[in-house]
N, C-alpha and C positions, 0 to 999 in steps of 0.2 A: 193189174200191175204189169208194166213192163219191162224189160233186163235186158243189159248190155253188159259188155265189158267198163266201160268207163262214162263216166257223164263229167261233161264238161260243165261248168259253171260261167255263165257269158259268152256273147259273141262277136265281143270286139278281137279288132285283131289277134292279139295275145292268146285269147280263147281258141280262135279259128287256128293259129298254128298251132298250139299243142294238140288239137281234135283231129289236123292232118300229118301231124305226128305218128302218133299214137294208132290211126287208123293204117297208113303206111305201113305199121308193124304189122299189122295181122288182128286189129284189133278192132271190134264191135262199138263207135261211141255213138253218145247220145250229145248235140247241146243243145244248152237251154236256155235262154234270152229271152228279160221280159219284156224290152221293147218289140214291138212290130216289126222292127226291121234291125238285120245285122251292121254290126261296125263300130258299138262303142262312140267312143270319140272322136273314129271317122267316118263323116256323116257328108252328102253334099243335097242341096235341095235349093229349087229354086222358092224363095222365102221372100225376096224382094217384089219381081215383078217374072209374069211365065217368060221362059226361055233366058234368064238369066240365072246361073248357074251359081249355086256360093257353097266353096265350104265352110262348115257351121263351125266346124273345133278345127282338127288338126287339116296343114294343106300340104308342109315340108317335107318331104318324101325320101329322103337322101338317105335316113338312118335303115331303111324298109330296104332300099335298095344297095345297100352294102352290107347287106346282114347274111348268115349262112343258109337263112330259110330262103330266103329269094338268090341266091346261088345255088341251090338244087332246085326250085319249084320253079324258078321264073320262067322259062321255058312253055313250063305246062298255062301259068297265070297269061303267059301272051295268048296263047290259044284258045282262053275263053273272054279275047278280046281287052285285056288290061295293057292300055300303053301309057307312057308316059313324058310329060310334056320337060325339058331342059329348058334352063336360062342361064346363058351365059355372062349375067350382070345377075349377082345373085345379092348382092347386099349393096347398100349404103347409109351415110348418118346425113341429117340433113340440121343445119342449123338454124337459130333467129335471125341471125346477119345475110343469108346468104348462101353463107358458104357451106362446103359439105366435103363429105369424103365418100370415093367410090372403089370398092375391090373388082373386079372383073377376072374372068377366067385366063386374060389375058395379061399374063405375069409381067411384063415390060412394059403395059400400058399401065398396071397397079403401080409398078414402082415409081412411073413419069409421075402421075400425079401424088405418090408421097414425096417428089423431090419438088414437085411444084410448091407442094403446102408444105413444105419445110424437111431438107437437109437431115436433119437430126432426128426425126420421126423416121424417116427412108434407112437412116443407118438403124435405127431401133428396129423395123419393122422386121427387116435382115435378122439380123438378130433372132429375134421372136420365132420367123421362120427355122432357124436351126437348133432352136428349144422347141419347136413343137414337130419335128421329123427325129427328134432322139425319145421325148415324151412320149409320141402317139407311139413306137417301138414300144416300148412299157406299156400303157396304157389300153393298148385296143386289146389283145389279149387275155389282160384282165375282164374287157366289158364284155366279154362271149364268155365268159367262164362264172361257174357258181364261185360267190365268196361265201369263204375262204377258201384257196384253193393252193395248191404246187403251182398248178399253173402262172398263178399271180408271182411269185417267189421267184418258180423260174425266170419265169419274162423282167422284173427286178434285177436279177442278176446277169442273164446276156445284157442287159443295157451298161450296167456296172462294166462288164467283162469287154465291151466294145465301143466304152465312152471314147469321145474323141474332143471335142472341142467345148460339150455340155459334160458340169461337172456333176455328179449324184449330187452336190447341194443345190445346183440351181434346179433340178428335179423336183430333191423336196422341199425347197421353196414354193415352187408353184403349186405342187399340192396342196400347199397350206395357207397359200396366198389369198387375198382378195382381188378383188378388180380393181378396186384402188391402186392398191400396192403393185400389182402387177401392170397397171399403167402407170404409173410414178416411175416405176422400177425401168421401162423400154421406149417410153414415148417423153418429149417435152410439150409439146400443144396440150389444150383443152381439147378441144376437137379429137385428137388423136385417143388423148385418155378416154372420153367419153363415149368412142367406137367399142374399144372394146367392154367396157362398162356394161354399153345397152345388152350385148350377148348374156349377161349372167342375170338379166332381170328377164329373161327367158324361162328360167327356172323363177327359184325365190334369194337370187344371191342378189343383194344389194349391195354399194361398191364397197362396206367396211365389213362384209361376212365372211369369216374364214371359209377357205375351200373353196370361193366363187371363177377364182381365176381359170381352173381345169374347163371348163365349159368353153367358155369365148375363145382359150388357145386353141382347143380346137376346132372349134366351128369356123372361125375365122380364114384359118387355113386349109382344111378340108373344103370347104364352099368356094374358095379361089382354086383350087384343085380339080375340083368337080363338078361346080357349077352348081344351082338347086332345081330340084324335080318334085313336078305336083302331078297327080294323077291327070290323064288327058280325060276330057269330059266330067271331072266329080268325082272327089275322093273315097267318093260311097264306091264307087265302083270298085277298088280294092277290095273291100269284107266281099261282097258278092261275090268276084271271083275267087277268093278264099273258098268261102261257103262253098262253091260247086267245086273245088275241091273235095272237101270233107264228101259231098254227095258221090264224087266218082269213087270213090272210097266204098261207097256202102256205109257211107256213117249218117244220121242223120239231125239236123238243124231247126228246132222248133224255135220260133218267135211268139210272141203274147203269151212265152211262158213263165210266171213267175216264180222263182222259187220260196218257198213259206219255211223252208228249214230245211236240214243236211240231216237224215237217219244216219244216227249212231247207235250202237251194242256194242255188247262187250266187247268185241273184236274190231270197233274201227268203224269208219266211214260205208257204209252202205248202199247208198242213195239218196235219194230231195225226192222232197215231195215238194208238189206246187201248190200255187193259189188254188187251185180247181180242186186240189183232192186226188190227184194222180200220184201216185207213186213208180217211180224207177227206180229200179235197184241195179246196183254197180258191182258185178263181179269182183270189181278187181280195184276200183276206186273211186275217187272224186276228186277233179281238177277245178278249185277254185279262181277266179279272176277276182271277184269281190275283194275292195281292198278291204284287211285287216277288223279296223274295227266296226263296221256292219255286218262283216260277215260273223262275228263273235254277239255282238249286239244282237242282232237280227235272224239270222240262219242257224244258229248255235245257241241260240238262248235259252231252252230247254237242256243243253247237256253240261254236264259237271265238267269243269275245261281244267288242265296241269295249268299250276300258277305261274309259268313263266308265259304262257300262251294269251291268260287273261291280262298280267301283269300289261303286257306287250300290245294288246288292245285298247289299252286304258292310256297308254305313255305314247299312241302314236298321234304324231302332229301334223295336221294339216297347215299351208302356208296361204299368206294373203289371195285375193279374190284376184280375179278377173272379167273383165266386160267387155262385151265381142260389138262389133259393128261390122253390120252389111252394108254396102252401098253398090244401088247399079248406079249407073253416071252415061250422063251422052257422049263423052270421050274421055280422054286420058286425062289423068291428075296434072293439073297448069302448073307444075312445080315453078320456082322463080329461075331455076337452071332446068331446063328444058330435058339436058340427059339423064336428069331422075329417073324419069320415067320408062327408062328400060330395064331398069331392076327390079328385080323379083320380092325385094322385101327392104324399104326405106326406114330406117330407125328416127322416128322424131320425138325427140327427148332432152332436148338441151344437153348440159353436161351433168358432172359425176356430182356435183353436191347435189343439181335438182332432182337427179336420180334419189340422192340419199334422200333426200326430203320427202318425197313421193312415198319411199318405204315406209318411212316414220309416220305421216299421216296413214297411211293406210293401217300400221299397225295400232294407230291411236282411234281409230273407228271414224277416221275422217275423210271426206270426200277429197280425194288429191287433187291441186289446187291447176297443175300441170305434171302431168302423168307419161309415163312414156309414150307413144306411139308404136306400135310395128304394124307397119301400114303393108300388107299383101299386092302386089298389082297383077293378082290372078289372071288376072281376061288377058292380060300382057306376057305373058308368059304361056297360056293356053287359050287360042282365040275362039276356042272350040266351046266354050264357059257360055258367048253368047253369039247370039241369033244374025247377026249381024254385025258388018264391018263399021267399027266407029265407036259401037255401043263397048262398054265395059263395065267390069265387077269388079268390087276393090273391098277386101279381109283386112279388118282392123283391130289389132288386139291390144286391148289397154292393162298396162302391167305397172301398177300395181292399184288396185282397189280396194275395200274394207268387204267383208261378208255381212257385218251388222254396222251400220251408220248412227254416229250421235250426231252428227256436224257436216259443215262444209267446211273446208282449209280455205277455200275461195271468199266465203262468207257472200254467196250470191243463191246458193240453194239450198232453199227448205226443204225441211222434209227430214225423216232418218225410215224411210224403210224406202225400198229398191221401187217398189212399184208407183209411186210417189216418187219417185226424183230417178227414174231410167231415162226419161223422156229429156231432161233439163242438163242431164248429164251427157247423152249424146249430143246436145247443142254445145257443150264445151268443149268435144272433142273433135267436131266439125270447126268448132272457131281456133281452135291450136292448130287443123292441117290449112285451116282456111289461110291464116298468116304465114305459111313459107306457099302456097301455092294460093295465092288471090283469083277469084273467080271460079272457086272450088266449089262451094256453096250452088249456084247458080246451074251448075252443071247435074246437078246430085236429084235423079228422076224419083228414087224412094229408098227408104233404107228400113233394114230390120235389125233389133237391138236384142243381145242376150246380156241380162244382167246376172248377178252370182244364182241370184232365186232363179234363172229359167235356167241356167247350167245345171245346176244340183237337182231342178226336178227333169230336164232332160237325161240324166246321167246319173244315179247318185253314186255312183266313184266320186265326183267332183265336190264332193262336200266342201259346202260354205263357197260355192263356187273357184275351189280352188282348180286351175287349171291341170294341175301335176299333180293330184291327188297325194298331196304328201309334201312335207318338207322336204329337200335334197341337201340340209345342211350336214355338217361332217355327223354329227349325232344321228343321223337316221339314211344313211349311205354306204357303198358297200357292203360290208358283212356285218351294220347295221339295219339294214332294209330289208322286213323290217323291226327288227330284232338279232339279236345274234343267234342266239336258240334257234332262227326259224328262218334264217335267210337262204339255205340253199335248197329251199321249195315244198321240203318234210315237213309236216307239223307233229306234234306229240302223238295225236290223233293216229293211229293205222291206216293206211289206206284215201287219207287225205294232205292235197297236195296245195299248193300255192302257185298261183303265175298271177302275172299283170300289173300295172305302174305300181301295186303298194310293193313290190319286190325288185331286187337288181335284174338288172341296170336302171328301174324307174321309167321314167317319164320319156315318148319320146315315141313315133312309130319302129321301135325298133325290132321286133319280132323275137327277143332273145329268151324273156323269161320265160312265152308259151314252151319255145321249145326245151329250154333245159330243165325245165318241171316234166313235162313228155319224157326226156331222157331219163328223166329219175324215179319218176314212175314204171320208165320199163327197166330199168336197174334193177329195181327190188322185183319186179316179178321174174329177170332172167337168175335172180339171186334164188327165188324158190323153184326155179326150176321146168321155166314153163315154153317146153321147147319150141311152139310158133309163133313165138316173139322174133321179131325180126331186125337188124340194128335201124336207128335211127339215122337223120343224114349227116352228123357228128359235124364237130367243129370246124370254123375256120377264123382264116382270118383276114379276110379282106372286107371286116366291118369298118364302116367311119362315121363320125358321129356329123351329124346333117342339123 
């Protein structure tokens, strides 16, 4: 048997910050990851063809690099070689006709072209811009802090206290808004409505779902602000330099360890045992990543759990699927506007009804007929991804898709299980980029497909391959997520804690939950007394959501 002060559970991101937390203090961790290799759900491998580089899950990097943990640690992560690549064309929408819309880091060339595609959309867009620098005031403070908190209250009322041209109702409107409404409400075009539409199908907000509109206001403008950042060389490289984090620490990072259950007694959280029959025991606790209800299902199934704990595993929802496409290619995507293809992330989705529809099929277990796009042009943004000049990789995430299939909405493929129609289904999703970029096809050397079945056995956070482990509707959000009893990282349990996408702020590389479960954790131990606890690297606030 062997003993630490803390054992971590997982070692995806989230994991790795609270274990270089926690180890920072003064403190002995253990993690324990039963994939082979660290990072969760950021993964990069080359899975297409050698020396073509692809991230598998997450590539966006923005939320990591405005967060509080990479404002004190970043420094040290450069020095075990973590850089990161910038685009300063960080988004566009691309349509059937033609036409498209592009944001750039360069704020007078954004506005040229909303005055180009209409007048009325450029005064909206304005607009929108001085509801999301009064908002994200409010708002960013909130997403560094446990809900429920003073701090959220506070930050509410200096915006109150120092409103100027944005009133507290147009605040809480957009709180409450959808993407619909909140493009009806600023934009007149289709085009324009469906820009920001595609941001909220990022998560699971479809354009008619309360609470959808808070995401795309700020991504929208934080991304024109700052451009988008993917790791240089492969987003695997992140966990790694994490990890030798935690190792410079003196904490240490097991892989192919699985865990088979969480020892509890009467007093609390204990330790895991693993698959093998190892035992660790935990001085002081247990930091969970596992969302919610595997870890009560699964790791916890042998112990008598308080009823709002089990209640709260049984009520959590996961949201529609996702299906990843790889693709290397001989050169850049032939978009039909050629300056596509300096952007970092292309939304091809039609507009806000086909958006809606997509939703709807997927919630009715049907193959979506025309599905969003968010087309990646990684190697364009980091040419360092491949081998060679000319050559490119390009991350495809299809949003929204069914986890269990009756049907196709297209009524062109058979089939209702994933392994059975993955292959027929990327042929749809090559023929939707194939029609705004002709000769796309032809260019495309090989590609590798994750359908919901290889998410969820790559990852099982991701159940039913949902990308975001967890709904982010208003019912399971803030000091919902993911429970009210259980959202700021305590559970009933002694001694065991909570981090990672099933808790606030969710979904998103944003490093927030490892660390404020770390905090909480060292809370209650400087609360008993335990003088070489050391503080943590405490809040800030120069997060943005990316």
């Amino acid at each position: 048997m062997d003993e630490c002060d803390v054992v971590v559970i997982g070692a995806g991101h989230q994991g790795l910050v609270a274990a270089t937390v926690l180890a920072d203090a003064g403190l002995s961790v253990v993690v324990v990851e039963a994939n082979p290799t660290v990072g969760g759900a950021v993964q990069s491998d080359e899975v297409t063809l050698p020396g073509y580089v692809h991230d598998l899950y997450a590539t966006n990097m923005n939320l990591f690099l405005g967060s509080p943990f990479f404002a004190k640690y970043g420094a040290e992560l450069g020095n075990q070689g973590l850089r990161f690549a910038r685009s300063a064309h960080p988004y566009a929408s691309a349509f059937p006709d033609g036409a498209n819309l592009r944001v750039t880091c360069d704020q007078d060339t954004t506005l040229a072209m909303w005055q180009e595609h209409s007048p009325a959309d450029a005064a909206g867009w304005g607009r929108l811009r001085e509801l999301f620098e009064a908002f994200a005031a409010a708002y960013l403070p909130i997403y560094t802090s446990p809900q429920p908190s003073w701090v959220a209250m506070k930050s509410v009322r200096e915006v109150w206290r120092h409103r100027k041209s944005i009133s507290p109702g147009d605040l809480a409107a957009t709180l409450l808004s959808s993407t619909r409404a909140l493009g009806d409400r600023y934009f007149s075009t289709p085009e324009a409505k469906s820009l920001a539409a595609a941001w909220g199908m990022h998560l699971d907000y479809a354009p008619d779902i309360a609470g959808g509109a808070v995401f795309p206001l700020l991504e929208m403008f934080a991304d024109m602000l700052g451009g988008m950042s993917l790791v240089e060389g492969g987003a695997g490289r992140l966990p790694e330099a994490m990890a030798a984090l935690v190792k410079a620490r003196g904490g240490t990072v097991l892989t192919g360890a699985r865990v088979a259950r969480v020892d509890v007694d009467g007093s609390g959280a204990r330790g895991v045992t693993l698959a093998d029959g190892q035992r660790i025991s935990a001085r002081h606790g247990v930091v969970s990543t596992v969302v919610l209800p595997r870890l009560v299902q699964d790791l916890l199934a042998d112990t008598a759990l308080p009823n709002g704990m089990a209640a709260a595993a049984r009520n959590y929802r996961f949201g529609p699927a996702t299906f990843m496409l790889h693709l290397a290619l001989d050169g850049r995507i032939p978009w039909r506007d050629p300056r596509l293809s300096d952007f970092a992330y292309v939304h091809v989705g039609s507009y806000v009804d086909d958006m809606a529809r997509t939703y709807q099929q997927a919630l009715a277990h049907q193959l979506p007929e025309a599905p969003l796009l968010v087309v990646g042009q990684t190697s364009v943004v980091d040419p360092t991804r491949v081998q060679r000049a000319g050559q490119h990789v390009v991350w495809i995430q299809v949003r929204m898709v069914p986890a269990q299939i009756t049907g196709d909405a297209g009524g062109r493929i058979s089939g209702t299980h994933w392994p059975d129609v993955r292959d027929a289904y990327a042929d749809r999703v090559i023929d939707i980029l194939e029609a705004h970029a002709p000769g796309l096809t032809g260019q495309v050397r090989a590609r590798a497909i994750s359908s919901p079945d290889d998410l969820e056995r790559a990852n099982s956070n991701l159940a039913g391959g949902d990308s975001i482990s967890g709904s982010h509707h208003l019912d399971q959000f803030l000091m919902l997520r993911p429970s009210l009893g259980l959202s700021r990282y305590r559970t009933p349990i002694p001694r065991l804690f909570l981090a990672g996408v099933g808790t606030w702020p969710g979904g998103g590389v944003n490093a927030i939950s490892g660390q404020l479960a770390a905090e909480t954790l060292l809370r209650t131990l400087r609360r008993r007394r335990f003088p070489q606890i050391r503080p943590g690297p405490g809040p800030s606030s120069s997060v943005h959501p990316g």
